[in-house]
C-alpha positions in Angstrom: -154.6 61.4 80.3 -156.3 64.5 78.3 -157.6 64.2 75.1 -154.9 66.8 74.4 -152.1 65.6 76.5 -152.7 62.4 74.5 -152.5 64.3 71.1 -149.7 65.9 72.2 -148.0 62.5 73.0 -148.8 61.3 69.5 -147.6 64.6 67.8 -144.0 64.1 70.2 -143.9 60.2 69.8 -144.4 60.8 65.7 -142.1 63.7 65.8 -139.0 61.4 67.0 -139.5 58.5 64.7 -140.4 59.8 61.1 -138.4 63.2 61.4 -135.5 63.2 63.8 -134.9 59.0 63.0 -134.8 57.6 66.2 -136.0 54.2 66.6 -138.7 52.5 68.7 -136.3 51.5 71.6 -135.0 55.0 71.3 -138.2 56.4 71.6 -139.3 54.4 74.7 -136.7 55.4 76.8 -137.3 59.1 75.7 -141.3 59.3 76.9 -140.7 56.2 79.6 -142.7 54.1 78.2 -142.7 50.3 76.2 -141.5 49.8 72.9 -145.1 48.0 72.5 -146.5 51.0 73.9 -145.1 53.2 71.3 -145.5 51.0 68.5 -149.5 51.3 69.4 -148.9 55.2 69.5 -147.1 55.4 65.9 -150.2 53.0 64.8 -152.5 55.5 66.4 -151.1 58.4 65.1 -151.5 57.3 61.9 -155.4 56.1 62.5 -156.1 59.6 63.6 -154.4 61.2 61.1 -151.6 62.8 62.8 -149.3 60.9 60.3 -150.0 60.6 56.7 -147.7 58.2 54.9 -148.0 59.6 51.3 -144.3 60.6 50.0 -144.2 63.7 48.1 -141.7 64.7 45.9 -142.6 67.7 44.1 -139.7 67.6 41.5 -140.6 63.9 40.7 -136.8 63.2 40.9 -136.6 59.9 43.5 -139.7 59.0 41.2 -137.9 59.3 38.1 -134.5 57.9 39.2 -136.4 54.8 40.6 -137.8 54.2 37.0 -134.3 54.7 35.5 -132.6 51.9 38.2 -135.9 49.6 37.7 -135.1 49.7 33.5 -131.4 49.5 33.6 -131.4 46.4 36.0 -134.9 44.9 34.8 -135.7 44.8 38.2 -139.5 43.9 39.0 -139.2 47.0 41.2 -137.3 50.0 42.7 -138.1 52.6 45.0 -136.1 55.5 45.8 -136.5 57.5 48.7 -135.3 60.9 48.5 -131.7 61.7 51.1 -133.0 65.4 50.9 -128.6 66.1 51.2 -128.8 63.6 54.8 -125.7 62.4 56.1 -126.1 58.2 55.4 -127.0 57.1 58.5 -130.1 59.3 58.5 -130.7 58.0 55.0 -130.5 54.7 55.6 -133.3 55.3 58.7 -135.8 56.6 56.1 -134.8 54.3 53.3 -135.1 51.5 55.1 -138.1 52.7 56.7 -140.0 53.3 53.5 -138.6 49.5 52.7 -140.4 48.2 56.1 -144.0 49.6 55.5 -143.8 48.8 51.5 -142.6 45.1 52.5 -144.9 44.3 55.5 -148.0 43.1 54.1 -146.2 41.2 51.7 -144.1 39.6 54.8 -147.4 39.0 56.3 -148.7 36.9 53.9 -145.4 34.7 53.6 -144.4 31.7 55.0 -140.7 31.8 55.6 -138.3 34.8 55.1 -134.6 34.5 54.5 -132.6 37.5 56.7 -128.9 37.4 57.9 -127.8 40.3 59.5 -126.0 43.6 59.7 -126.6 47.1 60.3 -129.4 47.7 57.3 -131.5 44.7 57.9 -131.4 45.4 61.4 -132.4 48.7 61.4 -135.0 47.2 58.7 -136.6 44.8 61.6 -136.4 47.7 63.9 -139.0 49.7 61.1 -141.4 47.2 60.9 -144.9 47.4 62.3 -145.6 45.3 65.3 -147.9 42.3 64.0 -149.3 38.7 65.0 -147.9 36.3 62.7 -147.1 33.0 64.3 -147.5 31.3 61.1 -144.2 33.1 59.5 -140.4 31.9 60.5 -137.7 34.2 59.9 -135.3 31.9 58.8 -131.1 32.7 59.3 -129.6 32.0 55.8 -126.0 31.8 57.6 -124.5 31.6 60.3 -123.1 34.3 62.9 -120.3 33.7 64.8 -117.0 35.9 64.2 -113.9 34.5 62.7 -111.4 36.5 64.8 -111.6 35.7 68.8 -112.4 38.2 71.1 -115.1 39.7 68.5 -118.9 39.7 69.5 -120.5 41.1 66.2 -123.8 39.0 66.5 -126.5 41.6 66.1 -130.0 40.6 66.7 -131.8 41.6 63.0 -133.6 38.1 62.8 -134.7 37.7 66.1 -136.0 41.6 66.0 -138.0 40.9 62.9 -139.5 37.8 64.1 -139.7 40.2 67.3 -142.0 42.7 65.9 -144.0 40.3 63.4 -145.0 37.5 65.8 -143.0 35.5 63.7 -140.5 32.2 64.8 -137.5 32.9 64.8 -134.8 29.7 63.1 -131.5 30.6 63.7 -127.6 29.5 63.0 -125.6 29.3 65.8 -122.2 28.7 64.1 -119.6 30.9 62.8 -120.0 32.1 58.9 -116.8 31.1 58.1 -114.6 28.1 59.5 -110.8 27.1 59.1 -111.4 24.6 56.6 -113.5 23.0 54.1 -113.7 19.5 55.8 -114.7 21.1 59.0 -117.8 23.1 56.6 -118.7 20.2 55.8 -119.3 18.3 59.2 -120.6 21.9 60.4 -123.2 21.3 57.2 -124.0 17.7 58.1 -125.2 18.3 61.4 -128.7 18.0 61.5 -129.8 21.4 63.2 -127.6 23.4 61.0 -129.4 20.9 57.7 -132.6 22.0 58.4 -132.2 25.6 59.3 -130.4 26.1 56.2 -133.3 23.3 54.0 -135.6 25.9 55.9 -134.0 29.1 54.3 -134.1 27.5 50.9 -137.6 27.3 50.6 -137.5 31.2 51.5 -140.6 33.5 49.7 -138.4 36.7 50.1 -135.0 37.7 50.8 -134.2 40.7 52.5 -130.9 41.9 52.4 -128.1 44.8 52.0 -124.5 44.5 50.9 -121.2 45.3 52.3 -118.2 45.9 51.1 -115.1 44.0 50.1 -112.5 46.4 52.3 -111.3 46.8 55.8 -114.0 49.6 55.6 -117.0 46.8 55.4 -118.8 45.1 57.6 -117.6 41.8 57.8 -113.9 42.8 58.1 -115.2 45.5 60.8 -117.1 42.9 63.2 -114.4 40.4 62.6 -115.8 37.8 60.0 -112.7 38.3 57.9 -109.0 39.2 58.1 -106.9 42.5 56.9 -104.8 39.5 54.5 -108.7 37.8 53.7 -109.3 41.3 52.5 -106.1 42.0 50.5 -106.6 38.5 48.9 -110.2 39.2 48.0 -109.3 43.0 46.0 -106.6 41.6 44.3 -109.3 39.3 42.6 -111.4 42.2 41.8 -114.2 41.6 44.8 -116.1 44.9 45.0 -118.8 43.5 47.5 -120.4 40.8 49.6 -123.9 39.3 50.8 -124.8 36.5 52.8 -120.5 36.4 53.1 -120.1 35.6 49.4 -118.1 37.4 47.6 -118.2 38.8 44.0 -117.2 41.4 41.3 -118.5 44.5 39.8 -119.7 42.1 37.0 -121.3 40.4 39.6 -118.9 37.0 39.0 -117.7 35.1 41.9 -114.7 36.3 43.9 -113.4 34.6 47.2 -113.5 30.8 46.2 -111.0 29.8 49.0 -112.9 31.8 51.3 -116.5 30.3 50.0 -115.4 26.6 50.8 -115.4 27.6 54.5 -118.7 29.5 54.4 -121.8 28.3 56.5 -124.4 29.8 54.5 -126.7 29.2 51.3 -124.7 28.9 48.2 -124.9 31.9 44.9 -127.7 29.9 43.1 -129.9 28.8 46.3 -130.0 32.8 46.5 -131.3 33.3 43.2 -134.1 30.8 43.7 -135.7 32.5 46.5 -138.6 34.5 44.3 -138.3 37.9 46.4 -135.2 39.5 46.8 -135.6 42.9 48.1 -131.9 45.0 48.3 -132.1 47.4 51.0 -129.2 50.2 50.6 -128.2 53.5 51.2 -125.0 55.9 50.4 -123.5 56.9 47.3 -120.2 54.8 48.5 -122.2 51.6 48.2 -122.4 52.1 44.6 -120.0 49.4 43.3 -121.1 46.9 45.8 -124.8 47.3 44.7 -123.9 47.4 40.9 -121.9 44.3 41.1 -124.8 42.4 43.1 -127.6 43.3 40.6 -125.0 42.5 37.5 -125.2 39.2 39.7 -128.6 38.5 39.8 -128.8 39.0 43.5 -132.3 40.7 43.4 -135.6 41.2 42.4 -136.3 44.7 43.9 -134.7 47.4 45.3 -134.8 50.8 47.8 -132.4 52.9 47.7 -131.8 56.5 49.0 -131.3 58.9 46.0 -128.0 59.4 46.5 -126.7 55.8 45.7 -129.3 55.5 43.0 -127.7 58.6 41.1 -124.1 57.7 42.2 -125.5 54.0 41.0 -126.5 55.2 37.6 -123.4 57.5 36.7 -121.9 54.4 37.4 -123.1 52.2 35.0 -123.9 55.1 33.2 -122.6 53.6 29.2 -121.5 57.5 28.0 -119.9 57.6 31.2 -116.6 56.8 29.3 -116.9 57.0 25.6 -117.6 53.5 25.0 -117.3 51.9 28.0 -118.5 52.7 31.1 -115.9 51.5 34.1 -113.7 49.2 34.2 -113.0 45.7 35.6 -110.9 46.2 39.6 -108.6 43.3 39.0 -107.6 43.6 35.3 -108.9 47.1 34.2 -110.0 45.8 31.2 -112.9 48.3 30.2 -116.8 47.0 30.2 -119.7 47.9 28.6 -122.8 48.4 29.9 -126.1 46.8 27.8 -129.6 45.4 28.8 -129.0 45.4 32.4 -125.5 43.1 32.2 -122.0 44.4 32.2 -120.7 43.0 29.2 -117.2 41.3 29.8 -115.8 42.4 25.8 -112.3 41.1 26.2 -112.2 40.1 30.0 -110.5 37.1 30.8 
């Protein structure tokens, strides 16, 4: 190959990843070559500086609203990628690639990383550099298996990660949720599910998204829960999930039926794990995210600057007068102060 026929592959290669969104797989089927092959090209690109990765935002706005989220939430940190008016799908591409190259040295140098899956963190793992880490395990912190027969939701976000780090992969092999509480706990007892789930305890970092609690979320979409699991869960205020627990916009549990039969770390094991990076994007994720941060869920954030404003107004304390929104089971109104909904007057 030509010296120009090769910068011509790099200029294409580049072309289809950072601006039109396609991913690595995507891309190797495009130019008929690996998906090795055109993570070494991206890599390259960027050596010869074809790509630059500095993010510029003349107006300073993503820069600003990332302050604003990081001080209302006293979150460690937030980064905010600008939408630039992009449908969410294409938003969620570049937030979560911005996520992947921010996160990757700081993957690198861990020991075990806590993932589940869904759409975000997979597309996550698919923007990660290709690496050599068989030191690292990404470690399944539940399991996987759909509720409702005849469903095949498994998607492969852990094994993808582990994939394009060089990392192990420990994985779950049981449903997330099971019929009963007795049959959780024999599922929790055996000693391959035990050690996975000892193994995602002792996580360094968490990376995960949110979904949420209606038949338009995930988990009700891929077959985890049912249209009456779903009813049940809104009448007790549930505004989102992670990890398949379940909680409201003030970040309090929802879904304790539902939680006894859930194969996956428990609320507080969560917010042990030091890093907890929240990957999201779209302004109708706004009530999920706010209700996991009220929670505690996370450390650090990147968000698209759509949810961050839709985020914001929110939780926004003029929003109302003196209150800022108001509670989805009771409608009891709630004020907004030092980075906690405060429950005045809520049962």
């Amino acid at each position: 190959m030509t010296r120009s026929s090769r910068q011509d592959l790099l200029v294409k290669v580049s072309t289809l990843y950072y601006k039109q969104g396609l991913t690595q797989g995507e891309i190797a089927s495009r130019v008929n070559v690996s998906r090795q092959t055109v993570s070494r090209l991206l890599r390259e690109a960027a050596d010869v500086g074809i790509v630059s990765f500095d993010i510029r935002d003349p107006s300073g706005q993503a820069d600003e609203l990332g302050m604003r989220v990081r001080s209302r939430f006293n979150l460690a940190a937030a980064s905010v990628v600008d939408g630039g008016g992009l449908d969410e799908e294409r938003a969620l591409k570049g937030t979560t690639r911005v996520a992947a190259l921010a996160c990757y040295e700081r993957m690198a140098a861990c020991s075990i990383i806590g993932m589940l899956w869904g759409p975000t963190v997979l597309q996550f793992s698919l923007s990660l550099p290709r690496g050599q880490h068989p030191g690292l395990t990404i470690a399944q912190m539940g399991g996987m298996i759909p509720t409702i027969p005849g469903r095949n939701a498994i998607d492969p976000a852990v094994t993808t990660a582990a994939e394009m780090l060089g990392a192990n992969a420990d994985l779950i092999a049981a449903p997330l949720f099971v019929d009963t509480p007795v049959v959780r706990e024999a599922f929790m007892s055996d000693s391959r599910i035990a050690a996975a789930l000892e193994n995602a305890r002792r996580a360094d970092m968490y990376i995960f998204s949110v979904g949420k609690a209606t038949i338009d979320g995930g988990l009700y979409q891929s077959g985890y829960v049912t249209a009456t699991e779903i009813a049940k869960l809104e009448s007790e205020g549930a505004v989102g999930e992670l990890c398949g627990l379940f909680y409201s916009v003030t970040g309090e549990s929802c879904g304790a039926e539902l939680e006894s039969r859930t194969i996956a770390l428990n609320r507080d094991e969560i917010r042990a794990i030091p890093q907890r990076v929240l990957i999201a994007a779209g302004a109708s994720k706004a009530p999920a995210v706010a209700g996991a941060l009220a929670g505690g869920y996370a450390t650090e954030v990147f968000f698209d600057s759509d949810l961050a404003t839709a985020l914001l107004e929110l939780t926004d304390p003029k929003r109302t007068g003196q209150a800022d929104l108001s509670c989805p089971a009771c409608r009891v109104t709630l004020q907004y102060r030092d980075g906690s909904l405060v429950r005045t007057g809520h049962p």
